[in-house]
Backbone as JSON, one array per atom type, in Angstrom:
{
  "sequence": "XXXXXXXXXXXXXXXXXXXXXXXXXXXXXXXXXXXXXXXXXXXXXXXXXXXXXXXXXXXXXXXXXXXXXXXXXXXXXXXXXXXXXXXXXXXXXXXXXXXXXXXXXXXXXXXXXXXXXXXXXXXXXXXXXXXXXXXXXXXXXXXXXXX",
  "N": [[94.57, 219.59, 12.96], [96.77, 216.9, 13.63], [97.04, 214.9, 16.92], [99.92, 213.88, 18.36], [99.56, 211.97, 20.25], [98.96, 208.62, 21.63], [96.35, 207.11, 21.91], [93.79, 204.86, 21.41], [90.9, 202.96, 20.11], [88.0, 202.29, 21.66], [86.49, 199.96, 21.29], [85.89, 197.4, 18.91], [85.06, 196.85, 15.32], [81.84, 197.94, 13.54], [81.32, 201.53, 13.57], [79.54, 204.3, 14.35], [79.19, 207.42, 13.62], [78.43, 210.15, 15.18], [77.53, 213.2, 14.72], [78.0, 216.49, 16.59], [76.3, 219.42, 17.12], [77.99, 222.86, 17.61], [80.55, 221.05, 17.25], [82.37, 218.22, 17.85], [81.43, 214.92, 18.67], [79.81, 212.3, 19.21], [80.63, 208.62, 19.12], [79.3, 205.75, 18.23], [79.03, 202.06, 19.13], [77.45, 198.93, 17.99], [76.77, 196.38, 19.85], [76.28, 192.83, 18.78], [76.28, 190.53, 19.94], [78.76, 189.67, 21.88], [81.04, 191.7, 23.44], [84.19, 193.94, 24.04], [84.92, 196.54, 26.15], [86.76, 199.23, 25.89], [89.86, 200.99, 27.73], [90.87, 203.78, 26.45], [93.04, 205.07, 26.37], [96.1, 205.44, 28.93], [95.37, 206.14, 32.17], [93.41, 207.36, 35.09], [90.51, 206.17, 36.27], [88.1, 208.15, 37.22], [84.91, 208.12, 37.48], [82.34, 206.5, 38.24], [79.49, 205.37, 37.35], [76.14, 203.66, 38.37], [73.66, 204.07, 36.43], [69.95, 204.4, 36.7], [67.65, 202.11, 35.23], [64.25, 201.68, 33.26], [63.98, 199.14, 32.63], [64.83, 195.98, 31.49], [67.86, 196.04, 30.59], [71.11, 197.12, 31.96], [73.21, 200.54, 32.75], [75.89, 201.9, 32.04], [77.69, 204.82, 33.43], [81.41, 205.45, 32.77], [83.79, 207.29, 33.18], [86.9, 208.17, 32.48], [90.46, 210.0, 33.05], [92.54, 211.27, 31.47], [96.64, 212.0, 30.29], [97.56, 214.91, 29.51], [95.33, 216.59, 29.35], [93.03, 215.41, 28.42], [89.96, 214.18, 28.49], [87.88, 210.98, 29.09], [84.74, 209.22, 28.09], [82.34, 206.77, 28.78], [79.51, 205.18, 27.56], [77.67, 203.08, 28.6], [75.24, 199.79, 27.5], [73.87, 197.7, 28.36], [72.0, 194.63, 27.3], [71.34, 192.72, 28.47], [72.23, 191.85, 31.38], [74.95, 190.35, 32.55], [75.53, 190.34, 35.24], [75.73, 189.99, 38.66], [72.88, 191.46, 41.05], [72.9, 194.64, 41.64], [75.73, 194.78, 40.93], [78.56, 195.49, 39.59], [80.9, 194.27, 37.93], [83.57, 193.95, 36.43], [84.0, 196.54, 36.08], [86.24, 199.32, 37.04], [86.7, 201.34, 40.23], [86.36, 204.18, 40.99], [89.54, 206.22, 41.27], [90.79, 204.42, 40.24], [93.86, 202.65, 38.64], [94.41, 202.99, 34.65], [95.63, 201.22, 31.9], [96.36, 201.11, 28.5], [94.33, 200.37, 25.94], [93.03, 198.46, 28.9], [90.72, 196.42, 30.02], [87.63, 197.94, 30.52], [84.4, 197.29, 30.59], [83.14, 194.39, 30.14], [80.37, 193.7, 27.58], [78.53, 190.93, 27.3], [75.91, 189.54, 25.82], [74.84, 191.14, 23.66], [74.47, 194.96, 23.17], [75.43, 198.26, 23.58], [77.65, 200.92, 22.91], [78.29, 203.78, 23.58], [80.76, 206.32, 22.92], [82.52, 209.01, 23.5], [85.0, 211.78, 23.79], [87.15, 214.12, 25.49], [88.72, 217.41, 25.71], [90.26, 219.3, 27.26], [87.73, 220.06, 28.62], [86.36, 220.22, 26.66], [84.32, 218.86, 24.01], [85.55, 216.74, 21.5], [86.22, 216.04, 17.96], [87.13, 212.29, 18.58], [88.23, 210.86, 16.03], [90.12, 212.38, 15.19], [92.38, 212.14, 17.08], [92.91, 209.18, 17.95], [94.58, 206.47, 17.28], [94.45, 203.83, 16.46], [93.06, 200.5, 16.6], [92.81, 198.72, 19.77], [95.34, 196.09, 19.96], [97.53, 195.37, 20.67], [99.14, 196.17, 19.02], [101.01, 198.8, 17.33], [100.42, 199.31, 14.81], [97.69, 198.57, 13.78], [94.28, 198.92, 12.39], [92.16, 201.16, 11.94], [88.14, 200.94, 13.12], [85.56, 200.28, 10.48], [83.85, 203.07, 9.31], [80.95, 204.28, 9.99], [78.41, 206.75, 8.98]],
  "CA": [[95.89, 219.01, 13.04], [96.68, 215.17, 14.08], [98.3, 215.3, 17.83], [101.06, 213.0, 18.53], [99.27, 211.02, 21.44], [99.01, 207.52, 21.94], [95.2, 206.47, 21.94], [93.07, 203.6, 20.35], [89.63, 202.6, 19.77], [87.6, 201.51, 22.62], [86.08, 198.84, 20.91], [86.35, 197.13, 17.65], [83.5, 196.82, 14.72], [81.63, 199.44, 13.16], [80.67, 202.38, 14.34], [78.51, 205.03, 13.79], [79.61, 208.57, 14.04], [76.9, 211.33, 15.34], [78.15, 214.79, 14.85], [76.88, 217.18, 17.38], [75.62, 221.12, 17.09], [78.95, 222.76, 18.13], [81.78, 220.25, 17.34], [82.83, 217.16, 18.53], [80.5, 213.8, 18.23], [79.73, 210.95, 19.67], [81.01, 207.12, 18.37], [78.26, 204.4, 18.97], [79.56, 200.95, 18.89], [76.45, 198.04, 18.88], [77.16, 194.86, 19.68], [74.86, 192.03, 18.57], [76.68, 189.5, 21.26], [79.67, 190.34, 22.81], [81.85, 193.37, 22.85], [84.52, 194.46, 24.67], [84.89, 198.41, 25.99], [88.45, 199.44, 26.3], [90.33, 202.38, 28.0], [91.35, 204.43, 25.26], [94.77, 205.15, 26.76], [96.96, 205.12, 29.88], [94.76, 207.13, 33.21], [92.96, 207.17, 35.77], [89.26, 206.58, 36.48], [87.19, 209.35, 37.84], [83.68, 208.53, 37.54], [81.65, 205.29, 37.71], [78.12, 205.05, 37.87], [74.71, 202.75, 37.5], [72.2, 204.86, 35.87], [68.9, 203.09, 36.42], [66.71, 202.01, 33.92], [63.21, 201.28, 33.61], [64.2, 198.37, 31.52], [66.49, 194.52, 32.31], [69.24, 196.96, 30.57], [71.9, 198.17, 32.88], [73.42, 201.57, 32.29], [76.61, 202.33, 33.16], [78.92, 205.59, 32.85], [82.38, 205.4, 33.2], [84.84, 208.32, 32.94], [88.96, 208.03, 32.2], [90.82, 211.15, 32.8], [94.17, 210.96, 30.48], [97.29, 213.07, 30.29], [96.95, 216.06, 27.85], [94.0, 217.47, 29.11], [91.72, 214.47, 27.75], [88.72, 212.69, 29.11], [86.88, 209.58, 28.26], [83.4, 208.8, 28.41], [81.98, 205.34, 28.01], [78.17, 205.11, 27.93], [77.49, 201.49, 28.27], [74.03, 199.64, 28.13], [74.27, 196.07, 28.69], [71.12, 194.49, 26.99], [71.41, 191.34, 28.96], [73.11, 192.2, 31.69], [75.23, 188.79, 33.32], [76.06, 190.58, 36.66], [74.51, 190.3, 39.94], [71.65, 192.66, 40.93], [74.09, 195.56, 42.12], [76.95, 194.32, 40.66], [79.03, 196.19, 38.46], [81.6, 193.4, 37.57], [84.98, 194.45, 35.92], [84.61, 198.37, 36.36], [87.19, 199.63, 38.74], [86.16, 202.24, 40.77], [87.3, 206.03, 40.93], [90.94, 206.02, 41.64], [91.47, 202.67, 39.37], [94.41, 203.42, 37.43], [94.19, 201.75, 34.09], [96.48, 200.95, 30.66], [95.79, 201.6, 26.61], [93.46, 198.93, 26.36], [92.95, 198.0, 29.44], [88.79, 196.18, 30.04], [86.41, 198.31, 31.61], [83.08, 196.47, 30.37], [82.53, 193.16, 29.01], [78.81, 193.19, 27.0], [78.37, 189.46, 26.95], [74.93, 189.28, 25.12], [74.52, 192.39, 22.92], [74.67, 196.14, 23.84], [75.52, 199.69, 23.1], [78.6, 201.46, 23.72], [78.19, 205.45, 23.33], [81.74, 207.0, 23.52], [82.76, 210.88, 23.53], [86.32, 212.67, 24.19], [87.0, 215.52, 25.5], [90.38, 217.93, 25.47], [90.1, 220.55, 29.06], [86.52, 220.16, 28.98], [85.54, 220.33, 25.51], [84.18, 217.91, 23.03], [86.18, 216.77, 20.42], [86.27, 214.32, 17.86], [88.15, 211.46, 18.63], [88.54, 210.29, 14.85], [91.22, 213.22, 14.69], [93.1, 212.13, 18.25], [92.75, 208.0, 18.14], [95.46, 206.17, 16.37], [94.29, 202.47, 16.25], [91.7, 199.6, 17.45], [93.9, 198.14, 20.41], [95.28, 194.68, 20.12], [98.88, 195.29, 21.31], [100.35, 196.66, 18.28], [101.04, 200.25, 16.85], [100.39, 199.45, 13.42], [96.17, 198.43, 14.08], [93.88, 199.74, 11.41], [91.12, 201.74, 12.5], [87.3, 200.39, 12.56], [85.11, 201.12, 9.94], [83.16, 204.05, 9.92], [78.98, 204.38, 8.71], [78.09, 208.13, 9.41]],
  "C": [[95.83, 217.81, 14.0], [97.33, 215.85, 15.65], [99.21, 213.77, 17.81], [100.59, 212.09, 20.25], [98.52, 209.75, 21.06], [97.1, 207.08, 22.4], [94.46, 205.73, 21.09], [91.68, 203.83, 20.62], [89.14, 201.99, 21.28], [87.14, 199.9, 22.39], [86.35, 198.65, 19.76], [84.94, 197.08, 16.92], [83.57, 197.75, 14.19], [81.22, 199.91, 13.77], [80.46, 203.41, 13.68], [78.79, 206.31, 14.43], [78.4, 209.63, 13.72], [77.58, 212.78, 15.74], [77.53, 215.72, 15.43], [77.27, 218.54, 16.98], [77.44, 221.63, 18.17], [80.31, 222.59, 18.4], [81.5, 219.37, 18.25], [81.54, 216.08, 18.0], [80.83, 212.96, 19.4], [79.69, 209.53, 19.18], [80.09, 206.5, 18.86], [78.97, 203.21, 18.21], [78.2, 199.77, 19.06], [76.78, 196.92, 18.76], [76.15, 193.91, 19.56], [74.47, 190.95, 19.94], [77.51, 190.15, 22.24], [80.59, 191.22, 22.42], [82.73, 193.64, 24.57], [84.98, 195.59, 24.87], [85.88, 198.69, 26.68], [89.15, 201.06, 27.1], [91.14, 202.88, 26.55], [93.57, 204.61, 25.24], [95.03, 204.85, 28.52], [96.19, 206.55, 30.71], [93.94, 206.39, 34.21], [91.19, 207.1, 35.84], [88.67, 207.51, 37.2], [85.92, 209.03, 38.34], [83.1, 207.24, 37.85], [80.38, 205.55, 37.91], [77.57, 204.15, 37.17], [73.89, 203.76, 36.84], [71.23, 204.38, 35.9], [68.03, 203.26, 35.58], [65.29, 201.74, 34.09], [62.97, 199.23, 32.64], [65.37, 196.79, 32.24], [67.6, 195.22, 31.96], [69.79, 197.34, 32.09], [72.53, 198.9, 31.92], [74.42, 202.39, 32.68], [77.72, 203.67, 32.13], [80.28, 205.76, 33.41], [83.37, 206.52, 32.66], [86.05, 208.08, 33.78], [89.66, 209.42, 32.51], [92.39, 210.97, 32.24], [95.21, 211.94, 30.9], [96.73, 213.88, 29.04], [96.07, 216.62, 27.82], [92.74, 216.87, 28.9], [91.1, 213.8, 29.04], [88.17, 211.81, 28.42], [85.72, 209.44, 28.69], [82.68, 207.18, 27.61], [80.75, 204.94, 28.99], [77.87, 203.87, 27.81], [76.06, 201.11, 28.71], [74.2, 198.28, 27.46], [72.44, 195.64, 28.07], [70.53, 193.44, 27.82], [72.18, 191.34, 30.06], [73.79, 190.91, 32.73], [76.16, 189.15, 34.82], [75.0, 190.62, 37.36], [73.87, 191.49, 40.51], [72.57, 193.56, 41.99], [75.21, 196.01, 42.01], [78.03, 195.15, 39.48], [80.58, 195.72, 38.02], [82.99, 193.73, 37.13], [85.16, 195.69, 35.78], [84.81, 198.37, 37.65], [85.73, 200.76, 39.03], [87.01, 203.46, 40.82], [88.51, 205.78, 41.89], [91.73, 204.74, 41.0], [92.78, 203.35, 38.68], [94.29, 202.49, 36.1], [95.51, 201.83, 32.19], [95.65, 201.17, 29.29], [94.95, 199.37, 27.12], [93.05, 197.72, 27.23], [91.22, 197.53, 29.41], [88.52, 196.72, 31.07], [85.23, 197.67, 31.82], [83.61, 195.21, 29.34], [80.93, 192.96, 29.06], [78.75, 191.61, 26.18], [77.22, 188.91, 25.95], [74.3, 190.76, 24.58], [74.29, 193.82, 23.95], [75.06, 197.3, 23.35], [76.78, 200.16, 23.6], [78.22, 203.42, 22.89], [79.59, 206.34, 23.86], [81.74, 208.26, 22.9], [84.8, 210.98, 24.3], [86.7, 213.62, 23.94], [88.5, 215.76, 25.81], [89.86, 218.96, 26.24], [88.85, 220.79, 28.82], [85.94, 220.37, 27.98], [85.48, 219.02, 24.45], [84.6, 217.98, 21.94], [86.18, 215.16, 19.73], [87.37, 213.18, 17.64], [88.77, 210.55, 17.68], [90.1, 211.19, 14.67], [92.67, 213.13, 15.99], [93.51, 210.82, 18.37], [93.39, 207.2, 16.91], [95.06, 205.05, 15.62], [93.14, 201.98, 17.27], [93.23, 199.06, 18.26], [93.91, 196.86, 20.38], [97.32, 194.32, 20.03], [99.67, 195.64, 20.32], [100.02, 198.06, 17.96], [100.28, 200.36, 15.56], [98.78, 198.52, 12.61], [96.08, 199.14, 13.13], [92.52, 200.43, 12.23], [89.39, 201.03, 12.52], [86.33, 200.92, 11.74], [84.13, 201.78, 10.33], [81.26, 204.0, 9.46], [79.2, 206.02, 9.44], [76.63, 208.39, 9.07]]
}
């Protein structure tokens, strides 16, 4: 069953839905150039981190915590990454609060986005919770899917 909450697409494009052992999945978004990685809805940040790489990639995870029980996860890996060595550029920090499509990441020269959402600690998929791609209206179409 659909719920009646207010969330969009992090990003726009296609994306590639990976169904995990379990329930729930994970959306990959790849960008060739640039891509921007959106809050899904209206919350607070929780989480930020670098993850380090062995690689020029940076690797960053950022977790949303929503009303309703929901979390966000947004696995980002910058291929190219155009911040300074430390830098983690337009992600707030834990306690940010942030809006339906507000920018967490901008991937300026290609990149990966790996999102997940969860409902009181469980993975679910966000094809059955996520209304629209955000671009300030209600009536957005979704992006297409590959599976």
């Amino acid at each position: 069953m659909r719920d009646d909450i207010s969330l969009v697409w992090p990003a726009s494009g296609t994306m590639q839905v990976i169904l995990l052992p379990g329930g729930g999945c994970t959306v990959k978004f790849i960008f060739a150039d640039r891509g921007i990685v959106r809050s899904v809805g209206k919350g607070q940040i929780v989480k930020v981190r670098n993850i380090p790489t062995k690689r020029i990639a940076q690797h960053y995870e950022i977790i949303v915590r929503h009303d309703d029980a929901f979390e966000s996860s947004y696995g980002i890996v910058d291929q190219t990454p155009h911040l300074p060595v430390g830098g983690t550029g337009r992600i707030g920090t834990p306690g940010t609060f942030v809006e339906d499509g507000d920018e967490l990441y901008d991937i300026r020269n290609g990149g990966i986005l790996h999102f997940q959402l969860y409902r009181a600690g469980r993975l679910v998929d966000p094809r059955t919770h996520i209304r629209a791609v955000f671009d300030g209206t209600i009536e957005a179409s979704r992006p297409s899917v590959e599976q």
